[in-house]
PDB file of N, CA, C and O in Angstrom, chain B, residues numbered from 101:
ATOM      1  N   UNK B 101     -77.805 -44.963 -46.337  1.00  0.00           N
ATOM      2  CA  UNK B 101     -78.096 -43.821 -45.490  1.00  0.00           C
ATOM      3  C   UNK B 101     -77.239 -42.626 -45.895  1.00  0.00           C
ATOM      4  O   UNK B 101     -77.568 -41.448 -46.033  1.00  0.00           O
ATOM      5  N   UNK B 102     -76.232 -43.135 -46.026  1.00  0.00           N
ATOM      6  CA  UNK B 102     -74.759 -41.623 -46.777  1.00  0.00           C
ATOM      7  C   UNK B 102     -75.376 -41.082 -47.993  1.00  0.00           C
ATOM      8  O   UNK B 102     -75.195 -39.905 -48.306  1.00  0.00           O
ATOM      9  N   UNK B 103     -75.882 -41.643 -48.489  1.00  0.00           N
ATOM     10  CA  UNK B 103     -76.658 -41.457 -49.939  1.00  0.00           C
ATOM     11  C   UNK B 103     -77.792 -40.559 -49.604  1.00  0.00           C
ATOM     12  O   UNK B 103     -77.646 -39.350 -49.785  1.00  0.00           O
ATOM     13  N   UNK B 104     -78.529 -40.868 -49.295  1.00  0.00           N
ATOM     14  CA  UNK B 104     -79.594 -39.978 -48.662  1.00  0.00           C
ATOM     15  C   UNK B 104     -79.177 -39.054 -47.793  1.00  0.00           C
ATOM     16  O   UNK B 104     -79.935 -38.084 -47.784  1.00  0.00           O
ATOM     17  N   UNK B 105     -78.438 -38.983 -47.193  1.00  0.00           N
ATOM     18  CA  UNK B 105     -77.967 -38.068 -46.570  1.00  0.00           C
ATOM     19  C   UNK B 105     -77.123 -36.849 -47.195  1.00  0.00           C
ATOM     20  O   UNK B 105     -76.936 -35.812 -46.559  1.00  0.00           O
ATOM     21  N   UNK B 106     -76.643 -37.055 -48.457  1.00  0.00           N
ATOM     22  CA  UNK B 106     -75.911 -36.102 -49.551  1.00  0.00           C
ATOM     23  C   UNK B 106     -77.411 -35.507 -50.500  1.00  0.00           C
ATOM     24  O   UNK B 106     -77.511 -34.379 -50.983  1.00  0.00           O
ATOM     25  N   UNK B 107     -78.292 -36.432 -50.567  1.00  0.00           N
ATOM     26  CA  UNK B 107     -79.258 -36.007 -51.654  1.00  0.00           C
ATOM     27  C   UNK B 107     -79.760 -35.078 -50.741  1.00  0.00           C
ATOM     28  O   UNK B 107     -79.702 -33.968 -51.269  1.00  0.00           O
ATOM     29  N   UNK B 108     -80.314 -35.006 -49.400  1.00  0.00           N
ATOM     30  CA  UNK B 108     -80.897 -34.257 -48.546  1.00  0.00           C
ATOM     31  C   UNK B 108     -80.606 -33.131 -48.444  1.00  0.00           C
ATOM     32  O   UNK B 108     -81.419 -32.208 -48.472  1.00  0.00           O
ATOM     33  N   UNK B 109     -78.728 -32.954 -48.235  1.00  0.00           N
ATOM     34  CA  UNK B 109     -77.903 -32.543 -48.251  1.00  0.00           C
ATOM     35  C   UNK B 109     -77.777 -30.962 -49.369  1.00  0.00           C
ATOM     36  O   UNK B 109     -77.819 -29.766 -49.081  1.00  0.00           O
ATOM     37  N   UNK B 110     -77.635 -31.595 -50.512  1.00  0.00           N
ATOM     38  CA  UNK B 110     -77.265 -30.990 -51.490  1.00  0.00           C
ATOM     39  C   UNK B 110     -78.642 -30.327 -52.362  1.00  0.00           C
ATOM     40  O   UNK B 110     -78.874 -29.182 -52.750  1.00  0.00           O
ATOM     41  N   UNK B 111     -79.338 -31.482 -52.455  1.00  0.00           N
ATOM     42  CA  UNK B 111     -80.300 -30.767 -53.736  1.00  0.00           C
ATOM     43  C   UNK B 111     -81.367 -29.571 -52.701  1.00  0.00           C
ATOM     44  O   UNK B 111     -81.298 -28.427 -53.150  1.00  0.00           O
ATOM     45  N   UNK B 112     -82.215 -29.702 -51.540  1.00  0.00           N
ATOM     46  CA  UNK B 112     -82.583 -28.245 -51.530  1.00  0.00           C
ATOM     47  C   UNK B 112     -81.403 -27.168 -51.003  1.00  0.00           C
ATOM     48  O   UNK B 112     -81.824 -26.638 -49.975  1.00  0.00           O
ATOM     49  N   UNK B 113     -80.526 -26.838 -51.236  1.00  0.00           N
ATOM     50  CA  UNK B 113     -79.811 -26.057 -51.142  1.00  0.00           C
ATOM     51  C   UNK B 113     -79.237 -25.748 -52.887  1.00  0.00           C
ATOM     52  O   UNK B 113     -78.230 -25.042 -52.845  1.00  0.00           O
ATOM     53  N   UNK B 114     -79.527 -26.005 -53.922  1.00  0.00           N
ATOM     54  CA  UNK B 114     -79.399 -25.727 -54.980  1.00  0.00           C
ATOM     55  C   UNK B 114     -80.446 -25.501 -55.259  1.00  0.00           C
ATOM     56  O   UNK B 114     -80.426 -24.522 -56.005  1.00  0.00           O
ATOM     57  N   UNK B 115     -81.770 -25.963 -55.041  1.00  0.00           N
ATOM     58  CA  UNK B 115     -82.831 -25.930 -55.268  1.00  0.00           C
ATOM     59  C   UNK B 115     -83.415 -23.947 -54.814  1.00  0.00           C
ATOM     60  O   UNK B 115     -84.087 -23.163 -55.485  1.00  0.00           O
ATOM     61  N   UNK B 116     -82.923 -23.825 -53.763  1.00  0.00           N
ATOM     62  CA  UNK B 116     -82.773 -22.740 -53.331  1.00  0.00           C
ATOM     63  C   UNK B 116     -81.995 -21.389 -53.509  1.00  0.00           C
ATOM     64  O   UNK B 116     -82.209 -20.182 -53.397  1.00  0.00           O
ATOM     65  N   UNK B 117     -80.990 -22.233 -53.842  1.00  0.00           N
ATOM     66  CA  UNK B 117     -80.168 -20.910 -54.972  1.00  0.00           C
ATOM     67  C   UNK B 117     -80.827 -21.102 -55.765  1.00  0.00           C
ATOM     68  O   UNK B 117     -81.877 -20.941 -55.145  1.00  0.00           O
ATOM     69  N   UNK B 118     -81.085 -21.310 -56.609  1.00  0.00           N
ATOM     70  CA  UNK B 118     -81.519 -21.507 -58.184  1.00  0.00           C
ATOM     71  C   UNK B 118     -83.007 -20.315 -58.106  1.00  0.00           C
ATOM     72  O   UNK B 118     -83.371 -19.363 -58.796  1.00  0.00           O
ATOM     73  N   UNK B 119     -83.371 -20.793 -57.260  1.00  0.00           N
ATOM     74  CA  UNK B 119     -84.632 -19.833 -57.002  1.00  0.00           C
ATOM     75  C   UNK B 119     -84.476 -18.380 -57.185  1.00  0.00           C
ATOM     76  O   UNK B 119     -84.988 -17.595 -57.983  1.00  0.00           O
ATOM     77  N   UNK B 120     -83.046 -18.138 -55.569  1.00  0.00           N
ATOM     78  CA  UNK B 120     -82.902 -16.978 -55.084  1.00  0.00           C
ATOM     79  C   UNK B 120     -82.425 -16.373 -56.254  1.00  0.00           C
ATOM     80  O   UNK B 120     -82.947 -15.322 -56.626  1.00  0.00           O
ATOM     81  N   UNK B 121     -81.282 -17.008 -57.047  1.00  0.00           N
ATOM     82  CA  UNK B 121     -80.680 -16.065 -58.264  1.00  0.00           C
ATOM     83  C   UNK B 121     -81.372 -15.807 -59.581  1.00  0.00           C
ATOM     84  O   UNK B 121     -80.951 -15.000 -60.410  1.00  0.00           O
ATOM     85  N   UNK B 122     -82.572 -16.618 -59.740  1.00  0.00           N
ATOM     86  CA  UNK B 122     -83.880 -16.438 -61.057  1.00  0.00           C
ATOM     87  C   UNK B 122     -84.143 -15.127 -60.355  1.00  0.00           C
ATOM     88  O   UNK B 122     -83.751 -14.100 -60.910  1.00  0.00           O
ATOM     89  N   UNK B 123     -84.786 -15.049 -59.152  1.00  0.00           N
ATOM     90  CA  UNK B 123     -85.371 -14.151 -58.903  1.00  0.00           C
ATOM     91  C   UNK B 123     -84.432 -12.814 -58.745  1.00  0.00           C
ATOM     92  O   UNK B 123     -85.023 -11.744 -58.604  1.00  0.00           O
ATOM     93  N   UNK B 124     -83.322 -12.822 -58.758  1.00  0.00           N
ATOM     94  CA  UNK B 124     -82.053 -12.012 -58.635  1.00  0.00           C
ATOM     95  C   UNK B 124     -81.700 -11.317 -60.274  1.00  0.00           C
ATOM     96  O   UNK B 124     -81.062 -10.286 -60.483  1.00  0.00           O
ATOM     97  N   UNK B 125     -82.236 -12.097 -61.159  1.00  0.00           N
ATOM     98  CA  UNK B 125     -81.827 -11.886 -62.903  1.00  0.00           C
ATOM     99  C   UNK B 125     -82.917 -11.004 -62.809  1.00  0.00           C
ATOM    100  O   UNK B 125     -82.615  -9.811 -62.859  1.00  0.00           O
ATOM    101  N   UNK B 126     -84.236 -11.315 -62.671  1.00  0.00           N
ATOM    102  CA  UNK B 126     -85.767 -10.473 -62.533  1.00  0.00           C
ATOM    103  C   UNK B 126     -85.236  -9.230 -62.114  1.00  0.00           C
ATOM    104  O   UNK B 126     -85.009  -8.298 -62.886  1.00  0.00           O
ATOM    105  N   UNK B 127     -84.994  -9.210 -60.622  1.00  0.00           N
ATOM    106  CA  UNK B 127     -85.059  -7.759 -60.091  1.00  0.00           C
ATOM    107  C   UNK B 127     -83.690  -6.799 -60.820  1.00  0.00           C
ATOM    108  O   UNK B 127     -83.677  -5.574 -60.700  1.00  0.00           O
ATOM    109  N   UNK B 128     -82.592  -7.548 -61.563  1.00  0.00           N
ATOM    110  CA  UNK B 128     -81.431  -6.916 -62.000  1.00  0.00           C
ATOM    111  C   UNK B 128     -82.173  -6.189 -63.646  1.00  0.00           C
ATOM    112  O   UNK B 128     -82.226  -5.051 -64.111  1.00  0.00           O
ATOM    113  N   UNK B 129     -82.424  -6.910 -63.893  1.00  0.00           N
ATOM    114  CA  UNK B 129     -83.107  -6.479 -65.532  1.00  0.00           C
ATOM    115  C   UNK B 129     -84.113  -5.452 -65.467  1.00  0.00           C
ATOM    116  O   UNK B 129     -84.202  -4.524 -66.272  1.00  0.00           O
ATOM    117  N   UNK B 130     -85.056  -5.699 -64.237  1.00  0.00           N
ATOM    118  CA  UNK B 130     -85.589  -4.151 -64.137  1.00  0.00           C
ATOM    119  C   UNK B 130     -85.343  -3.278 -63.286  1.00  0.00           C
ATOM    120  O   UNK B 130     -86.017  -2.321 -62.907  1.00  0.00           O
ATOM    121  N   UNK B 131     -84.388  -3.625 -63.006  1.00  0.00           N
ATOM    122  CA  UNK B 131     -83.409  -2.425 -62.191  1.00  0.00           C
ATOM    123  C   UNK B 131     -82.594  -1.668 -63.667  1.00  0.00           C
ATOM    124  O   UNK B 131     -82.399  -0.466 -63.845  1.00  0.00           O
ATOM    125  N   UNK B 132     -82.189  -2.931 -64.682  1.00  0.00           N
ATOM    126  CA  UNK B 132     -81.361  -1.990 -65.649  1.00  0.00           C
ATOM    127  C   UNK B 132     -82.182  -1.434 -66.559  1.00  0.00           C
ATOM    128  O   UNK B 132     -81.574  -1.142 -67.588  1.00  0.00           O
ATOM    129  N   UNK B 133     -83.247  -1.193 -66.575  1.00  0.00           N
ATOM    130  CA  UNK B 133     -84.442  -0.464 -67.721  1.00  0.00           C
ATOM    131  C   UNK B 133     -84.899   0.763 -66.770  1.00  0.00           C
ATOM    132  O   UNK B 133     -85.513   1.668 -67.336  1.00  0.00           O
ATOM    133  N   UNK B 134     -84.690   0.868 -65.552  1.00  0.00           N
ATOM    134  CA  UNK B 134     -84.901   1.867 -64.815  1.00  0.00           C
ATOM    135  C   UNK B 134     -86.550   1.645 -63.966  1.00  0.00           C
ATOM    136  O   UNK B 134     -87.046   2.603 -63.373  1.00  0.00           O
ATOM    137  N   UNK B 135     -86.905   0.963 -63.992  1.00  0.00           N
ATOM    138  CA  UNK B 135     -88.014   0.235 -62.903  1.00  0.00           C
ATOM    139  C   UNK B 135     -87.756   0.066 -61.809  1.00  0.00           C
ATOM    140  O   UNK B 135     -86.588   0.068 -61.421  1.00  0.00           O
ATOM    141  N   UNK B 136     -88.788  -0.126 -61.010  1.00  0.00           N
ATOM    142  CA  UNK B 136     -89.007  -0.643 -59.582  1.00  0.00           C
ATOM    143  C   UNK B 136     -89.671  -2.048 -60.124  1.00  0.00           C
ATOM    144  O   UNK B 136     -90.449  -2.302 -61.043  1.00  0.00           O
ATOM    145  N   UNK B 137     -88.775  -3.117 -58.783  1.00  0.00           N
ATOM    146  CA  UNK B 137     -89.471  -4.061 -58.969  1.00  0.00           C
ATOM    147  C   UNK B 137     -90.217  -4.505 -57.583  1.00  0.00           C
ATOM    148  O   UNK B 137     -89.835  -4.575 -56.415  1.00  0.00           O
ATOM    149  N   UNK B 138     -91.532  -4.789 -58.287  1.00  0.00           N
ATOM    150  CA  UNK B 138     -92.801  -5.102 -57.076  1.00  0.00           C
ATOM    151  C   UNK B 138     -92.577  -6.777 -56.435  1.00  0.00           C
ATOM    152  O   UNK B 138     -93.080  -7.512 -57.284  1.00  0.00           O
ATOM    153  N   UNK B 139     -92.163  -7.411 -55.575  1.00  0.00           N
ATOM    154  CA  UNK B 139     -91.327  -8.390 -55.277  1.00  0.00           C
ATOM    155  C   UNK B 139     -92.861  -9.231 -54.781  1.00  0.00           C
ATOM    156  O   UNK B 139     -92.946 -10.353 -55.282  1.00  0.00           O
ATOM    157  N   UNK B 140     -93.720  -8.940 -54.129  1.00  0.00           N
ATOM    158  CA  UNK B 140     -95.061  -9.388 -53.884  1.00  0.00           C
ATOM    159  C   UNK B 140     -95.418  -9.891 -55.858  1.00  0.00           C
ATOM    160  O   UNK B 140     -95.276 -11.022 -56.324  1.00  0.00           O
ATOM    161  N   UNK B 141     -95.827  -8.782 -56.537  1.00  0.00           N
ATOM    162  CA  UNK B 141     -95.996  -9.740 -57.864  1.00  0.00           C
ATOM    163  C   UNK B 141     -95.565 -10.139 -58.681  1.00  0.00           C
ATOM    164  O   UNK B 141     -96.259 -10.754 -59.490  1.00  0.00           O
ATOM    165  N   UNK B 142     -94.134  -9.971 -58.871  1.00  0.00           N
ATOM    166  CA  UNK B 142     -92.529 -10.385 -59.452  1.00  0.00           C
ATOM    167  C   UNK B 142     -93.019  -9.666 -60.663  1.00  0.00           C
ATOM    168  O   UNK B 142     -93.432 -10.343 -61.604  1.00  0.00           O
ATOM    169  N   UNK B 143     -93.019  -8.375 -60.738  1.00  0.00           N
ATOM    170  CA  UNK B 143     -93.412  -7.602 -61.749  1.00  0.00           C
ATOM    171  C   UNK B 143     -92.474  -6.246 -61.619  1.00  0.00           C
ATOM    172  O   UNK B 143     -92.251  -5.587 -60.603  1.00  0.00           O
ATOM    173  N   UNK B 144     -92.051  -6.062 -62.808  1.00  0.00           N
ATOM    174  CA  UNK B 144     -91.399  -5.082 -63.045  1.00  0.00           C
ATOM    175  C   UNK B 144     -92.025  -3.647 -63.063  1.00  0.00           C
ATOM    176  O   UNK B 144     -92.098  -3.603 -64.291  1.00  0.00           O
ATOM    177  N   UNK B 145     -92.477  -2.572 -62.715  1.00  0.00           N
ATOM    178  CA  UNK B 145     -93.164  -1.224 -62.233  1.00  0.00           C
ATOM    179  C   UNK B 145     -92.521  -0.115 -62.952  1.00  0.00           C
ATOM    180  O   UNK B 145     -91.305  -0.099 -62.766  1.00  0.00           O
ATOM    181  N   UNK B 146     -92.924   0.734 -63.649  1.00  0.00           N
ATOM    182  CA  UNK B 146     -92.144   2.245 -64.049  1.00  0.00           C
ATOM    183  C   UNK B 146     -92.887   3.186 -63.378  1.00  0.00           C
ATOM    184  O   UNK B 146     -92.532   4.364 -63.336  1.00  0.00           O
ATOM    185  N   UNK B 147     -94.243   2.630 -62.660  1.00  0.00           N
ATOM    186  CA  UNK B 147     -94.867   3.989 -62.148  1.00  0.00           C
ATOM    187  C   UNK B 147     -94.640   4.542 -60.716  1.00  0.00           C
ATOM    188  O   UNK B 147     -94.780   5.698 -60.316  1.00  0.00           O
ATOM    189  N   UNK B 148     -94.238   3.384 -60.019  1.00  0.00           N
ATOM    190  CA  UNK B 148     -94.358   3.474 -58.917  1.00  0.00           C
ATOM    191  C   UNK B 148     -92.977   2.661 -57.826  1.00  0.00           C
ATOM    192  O   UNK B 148     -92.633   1.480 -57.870  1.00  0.00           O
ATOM    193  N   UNK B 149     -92.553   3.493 -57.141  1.00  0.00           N
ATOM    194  CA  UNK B 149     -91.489   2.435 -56.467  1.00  0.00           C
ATOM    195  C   UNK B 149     -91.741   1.671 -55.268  1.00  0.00           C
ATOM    196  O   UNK B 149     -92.118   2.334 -54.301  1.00  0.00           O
ATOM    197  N   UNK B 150     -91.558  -0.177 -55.040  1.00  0.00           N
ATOM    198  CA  UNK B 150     -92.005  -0.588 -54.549  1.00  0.00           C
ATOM    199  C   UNK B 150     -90.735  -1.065 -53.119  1.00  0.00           C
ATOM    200  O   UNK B 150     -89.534  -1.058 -53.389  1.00  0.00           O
ATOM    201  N   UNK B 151     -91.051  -1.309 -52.189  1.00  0.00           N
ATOM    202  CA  UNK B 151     -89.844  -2.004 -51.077  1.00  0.00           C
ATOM    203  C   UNK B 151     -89.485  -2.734 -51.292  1.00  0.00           C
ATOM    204  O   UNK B 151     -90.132  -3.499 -52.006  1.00  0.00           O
ATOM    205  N   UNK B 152     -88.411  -3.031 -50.935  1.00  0.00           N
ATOM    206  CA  UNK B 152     -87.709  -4.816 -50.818  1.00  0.00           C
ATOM    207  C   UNK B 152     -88.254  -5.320 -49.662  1.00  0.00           C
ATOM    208  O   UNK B 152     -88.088  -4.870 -48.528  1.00  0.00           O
ATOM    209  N   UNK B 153     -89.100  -6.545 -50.085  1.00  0.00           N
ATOM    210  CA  UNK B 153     -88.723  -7.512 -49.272  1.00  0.00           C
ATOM    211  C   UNK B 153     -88.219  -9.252 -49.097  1.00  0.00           C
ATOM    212  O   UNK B 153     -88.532 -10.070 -49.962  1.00  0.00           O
ATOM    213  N   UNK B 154     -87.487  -9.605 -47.980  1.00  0.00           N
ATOM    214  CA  UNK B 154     -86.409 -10.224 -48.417  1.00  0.00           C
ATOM    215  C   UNK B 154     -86.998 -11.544 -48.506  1.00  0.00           C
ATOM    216  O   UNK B 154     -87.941 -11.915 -47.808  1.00  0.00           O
ATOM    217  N   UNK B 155     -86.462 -12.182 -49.312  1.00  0.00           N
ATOM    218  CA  UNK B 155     -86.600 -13.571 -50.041  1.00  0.00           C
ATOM    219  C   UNK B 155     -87.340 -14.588 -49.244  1.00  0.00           C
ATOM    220  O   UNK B 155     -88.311 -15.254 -49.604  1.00  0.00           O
ATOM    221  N   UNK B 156     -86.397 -14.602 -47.510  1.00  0.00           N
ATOM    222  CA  UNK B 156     -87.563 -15.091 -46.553  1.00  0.00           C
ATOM    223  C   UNK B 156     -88.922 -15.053 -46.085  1.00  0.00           C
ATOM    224  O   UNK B 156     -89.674 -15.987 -45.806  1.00  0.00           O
ATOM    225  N   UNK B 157     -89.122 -13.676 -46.045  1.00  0.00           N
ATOM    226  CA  UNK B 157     -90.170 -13.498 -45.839  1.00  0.00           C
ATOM    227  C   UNK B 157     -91.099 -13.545 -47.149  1.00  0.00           C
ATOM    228  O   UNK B 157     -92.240 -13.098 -47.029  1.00  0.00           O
ATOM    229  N   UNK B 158     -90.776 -13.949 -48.130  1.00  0.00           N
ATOM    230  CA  UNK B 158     -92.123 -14.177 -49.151  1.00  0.00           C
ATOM    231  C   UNK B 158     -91.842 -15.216 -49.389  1.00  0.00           C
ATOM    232  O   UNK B 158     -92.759 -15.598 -50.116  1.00  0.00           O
ATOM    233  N   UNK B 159     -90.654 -16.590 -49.191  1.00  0.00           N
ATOM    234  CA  UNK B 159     -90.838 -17.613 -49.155  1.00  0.00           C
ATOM    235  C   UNK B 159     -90.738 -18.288 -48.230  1.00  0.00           C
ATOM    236  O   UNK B 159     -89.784 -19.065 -48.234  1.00  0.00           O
ATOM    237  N   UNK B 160     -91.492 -18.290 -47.268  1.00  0.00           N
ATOM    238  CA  UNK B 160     -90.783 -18.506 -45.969  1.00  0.00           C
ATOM    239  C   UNK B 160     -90.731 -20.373 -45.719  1.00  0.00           C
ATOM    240  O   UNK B 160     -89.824 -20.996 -45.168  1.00  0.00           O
ATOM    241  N   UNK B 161     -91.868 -20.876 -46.257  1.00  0.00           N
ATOM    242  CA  UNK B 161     -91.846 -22.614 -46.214  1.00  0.00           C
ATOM    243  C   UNK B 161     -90.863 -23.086 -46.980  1.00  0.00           C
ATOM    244  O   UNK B 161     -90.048 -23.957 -46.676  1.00  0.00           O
ATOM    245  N   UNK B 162     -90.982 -22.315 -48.287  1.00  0.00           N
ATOM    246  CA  UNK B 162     -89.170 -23.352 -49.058  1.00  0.00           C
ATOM    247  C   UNK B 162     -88.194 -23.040 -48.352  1.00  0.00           C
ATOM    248  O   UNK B 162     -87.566 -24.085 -48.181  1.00  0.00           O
ATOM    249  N   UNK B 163     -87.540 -21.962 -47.681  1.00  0.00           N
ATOM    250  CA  UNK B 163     -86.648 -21.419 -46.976  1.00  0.00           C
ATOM    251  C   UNK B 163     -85.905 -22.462 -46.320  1.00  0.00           C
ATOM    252  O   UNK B 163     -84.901 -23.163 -46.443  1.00  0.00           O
ATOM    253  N   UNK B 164     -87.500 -22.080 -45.083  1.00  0.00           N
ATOM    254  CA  UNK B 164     -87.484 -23.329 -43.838  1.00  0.00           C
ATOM    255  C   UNK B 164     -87.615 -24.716 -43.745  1.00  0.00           C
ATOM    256  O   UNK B 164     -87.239 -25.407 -42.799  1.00  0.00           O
ATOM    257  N   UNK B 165     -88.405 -25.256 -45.213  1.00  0.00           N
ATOM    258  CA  UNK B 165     -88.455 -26.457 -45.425  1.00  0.00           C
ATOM    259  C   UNK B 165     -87.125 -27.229 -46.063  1.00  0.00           C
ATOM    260  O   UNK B 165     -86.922 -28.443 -46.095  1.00  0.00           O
ATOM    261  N   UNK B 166     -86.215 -26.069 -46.601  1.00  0.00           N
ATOM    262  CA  UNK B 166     -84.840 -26.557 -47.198  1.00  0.00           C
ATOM    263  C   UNK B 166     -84.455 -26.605 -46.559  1.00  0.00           C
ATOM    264  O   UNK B 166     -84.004 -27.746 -46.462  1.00  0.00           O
ATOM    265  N   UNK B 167     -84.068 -25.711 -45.348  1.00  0.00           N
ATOM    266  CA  UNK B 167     -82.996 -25.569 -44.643  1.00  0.00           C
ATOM    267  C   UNK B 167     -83.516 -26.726 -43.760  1.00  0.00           C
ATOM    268  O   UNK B 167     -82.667 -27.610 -43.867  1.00  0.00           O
ATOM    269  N   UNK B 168     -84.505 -27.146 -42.937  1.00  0.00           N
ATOM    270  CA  UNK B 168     -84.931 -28.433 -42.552  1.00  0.00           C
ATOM    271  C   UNK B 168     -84.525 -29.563 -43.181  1.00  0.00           C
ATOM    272  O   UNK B 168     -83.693 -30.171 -42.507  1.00  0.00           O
ATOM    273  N   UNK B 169     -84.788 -30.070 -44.200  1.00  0.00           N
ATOM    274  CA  UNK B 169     -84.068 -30.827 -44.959  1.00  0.00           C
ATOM    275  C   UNK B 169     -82.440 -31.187 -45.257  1.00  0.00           C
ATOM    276  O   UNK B 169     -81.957 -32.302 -45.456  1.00  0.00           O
ATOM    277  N   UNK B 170     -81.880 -30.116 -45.229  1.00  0.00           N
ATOM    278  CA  UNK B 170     -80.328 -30.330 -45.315  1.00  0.00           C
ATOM    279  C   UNK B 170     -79.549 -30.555 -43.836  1.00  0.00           C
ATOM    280  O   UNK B 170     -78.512 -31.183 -43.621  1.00  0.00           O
ATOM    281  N   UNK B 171     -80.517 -29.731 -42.779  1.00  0.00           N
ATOM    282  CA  UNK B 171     -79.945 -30.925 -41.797  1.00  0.00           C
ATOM    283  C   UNK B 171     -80.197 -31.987 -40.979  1.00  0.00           C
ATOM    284  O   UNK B 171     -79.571 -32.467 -40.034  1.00  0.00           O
ATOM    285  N   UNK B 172     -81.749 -32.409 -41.784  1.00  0.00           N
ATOM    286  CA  UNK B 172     -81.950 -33.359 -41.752  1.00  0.00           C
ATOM    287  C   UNK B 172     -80.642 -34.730 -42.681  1.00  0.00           C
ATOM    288  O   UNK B 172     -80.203 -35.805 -42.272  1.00  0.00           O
ATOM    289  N   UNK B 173     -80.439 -34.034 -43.892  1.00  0.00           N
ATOM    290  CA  UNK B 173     -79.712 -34.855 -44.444  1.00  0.00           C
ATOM    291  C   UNK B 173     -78.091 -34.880 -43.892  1.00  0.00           C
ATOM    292  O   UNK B 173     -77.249 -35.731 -44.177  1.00  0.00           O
ATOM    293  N   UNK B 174     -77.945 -33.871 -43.153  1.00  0.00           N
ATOM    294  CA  UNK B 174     -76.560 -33.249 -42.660  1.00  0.00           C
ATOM    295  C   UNK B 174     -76.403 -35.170 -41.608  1.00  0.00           C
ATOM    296  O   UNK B 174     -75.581 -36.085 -41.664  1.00  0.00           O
ATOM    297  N   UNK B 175     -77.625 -34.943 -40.835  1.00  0.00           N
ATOM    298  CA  UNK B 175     -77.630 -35.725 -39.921  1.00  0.00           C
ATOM    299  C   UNK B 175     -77.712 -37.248 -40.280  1.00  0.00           C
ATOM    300  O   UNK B 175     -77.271 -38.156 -39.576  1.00  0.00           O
ATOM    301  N   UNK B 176     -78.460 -37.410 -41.700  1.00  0.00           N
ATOM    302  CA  UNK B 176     -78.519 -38.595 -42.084  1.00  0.00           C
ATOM    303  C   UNK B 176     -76.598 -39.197 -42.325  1.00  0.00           C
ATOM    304  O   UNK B 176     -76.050 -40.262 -42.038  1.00  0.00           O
ATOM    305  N   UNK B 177     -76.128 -38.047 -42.900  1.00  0.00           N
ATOM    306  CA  UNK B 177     -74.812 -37.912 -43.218  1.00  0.00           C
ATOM    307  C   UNK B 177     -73.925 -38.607 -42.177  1.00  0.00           C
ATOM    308  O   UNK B 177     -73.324 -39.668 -42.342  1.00  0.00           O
ATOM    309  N   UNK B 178     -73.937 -37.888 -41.149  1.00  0.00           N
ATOM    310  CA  UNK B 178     -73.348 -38.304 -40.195  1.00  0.00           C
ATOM    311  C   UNK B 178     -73.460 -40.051 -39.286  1.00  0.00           C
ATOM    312  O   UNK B 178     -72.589 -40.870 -38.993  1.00  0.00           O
ATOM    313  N   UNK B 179     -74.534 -40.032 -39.140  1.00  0.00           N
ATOM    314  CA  UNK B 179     -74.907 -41.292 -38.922  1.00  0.00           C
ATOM    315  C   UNK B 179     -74.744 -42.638 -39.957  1.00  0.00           C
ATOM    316  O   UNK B 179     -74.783 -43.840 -39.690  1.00  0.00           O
ATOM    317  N   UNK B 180     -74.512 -41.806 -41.471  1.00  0.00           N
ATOM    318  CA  UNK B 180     -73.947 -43.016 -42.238  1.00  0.00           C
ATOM    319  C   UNK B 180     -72.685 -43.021 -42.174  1.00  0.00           C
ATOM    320  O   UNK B 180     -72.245 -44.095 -42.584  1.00  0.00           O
ATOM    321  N   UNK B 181     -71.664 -42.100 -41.749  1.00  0.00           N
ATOM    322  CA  UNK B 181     -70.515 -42.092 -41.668  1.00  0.00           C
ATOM    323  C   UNK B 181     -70.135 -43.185 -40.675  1.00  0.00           C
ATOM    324  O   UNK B 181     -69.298 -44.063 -40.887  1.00  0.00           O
ATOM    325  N   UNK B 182     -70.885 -43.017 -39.515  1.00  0.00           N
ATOM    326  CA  UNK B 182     -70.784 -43.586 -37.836  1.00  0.00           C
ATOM    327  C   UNK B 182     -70.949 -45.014 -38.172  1.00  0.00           C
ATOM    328  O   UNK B 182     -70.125 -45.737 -37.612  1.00  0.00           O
ATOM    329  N   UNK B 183     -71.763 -45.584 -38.907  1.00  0.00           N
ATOM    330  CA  UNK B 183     -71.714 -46.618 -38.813  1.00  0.00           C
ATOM    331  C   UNK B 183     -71.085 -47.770 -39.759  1.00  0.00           C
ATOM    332  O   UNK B 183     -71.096 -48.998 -39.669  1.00  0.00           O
ATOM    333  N   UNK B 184     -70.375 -46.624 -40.967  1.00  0.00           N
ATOM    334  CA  UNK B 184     -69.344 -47.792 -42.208  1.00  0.00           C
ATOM    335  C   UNK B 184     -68.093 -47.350 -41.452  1.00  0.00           C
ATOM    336  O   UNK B 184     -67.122 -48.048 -41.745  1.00  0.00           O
ATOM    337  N   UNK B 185     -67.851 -46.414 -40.587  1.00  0.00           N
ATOM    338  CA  UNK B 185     -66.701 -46.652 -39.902  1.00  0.00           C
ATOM    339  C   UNK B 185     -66.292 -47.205 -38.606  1.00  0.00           C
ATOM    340  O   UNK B 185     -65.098 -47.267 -38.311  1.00  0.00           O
TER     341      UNK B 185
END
């Protein structure tokens, strides 16, 4: 159960950085060529400048489904603790 409870734990929350900061290299690189980046088609723009919007709201199921998961595993965690001690 401790086991599963660290995998739960740990991997979507890397899984999730990993995302947020790919998509963080994208918007930095055409930020440094002098673009707008269009975050709806992960496309870099020179014609036109587009809004931010934030990571949640265009991913909102991995978000919520990670963050579900880790404390789900938070909890698996705990309960394996509770019971080898």
């Amino acid at each position: 159960m401790l086991k599963l409870g660290l995998l739960l734990l740990i991997v979507p929350c890397v899984l999730l950085m990993g995302g947020y900061i790919y998509e963080y290299s994208l918007v930095d690189s055409c930020r440094a060529q002098g673009g707008s980046f269009d975050y709806l088609r992960q496309l870099c723009d020179d014609s036109q400048t587009h809004p931010f919007i934030p990571f949640m709201m265009r991913h909102p199921l991995q978000v919520n489904g990670g963050m579900l998961l880790a404390v789900v595993g938070l909890c698996c965690c705990v309960v394996g603790l509770y019971k080898r001690g």
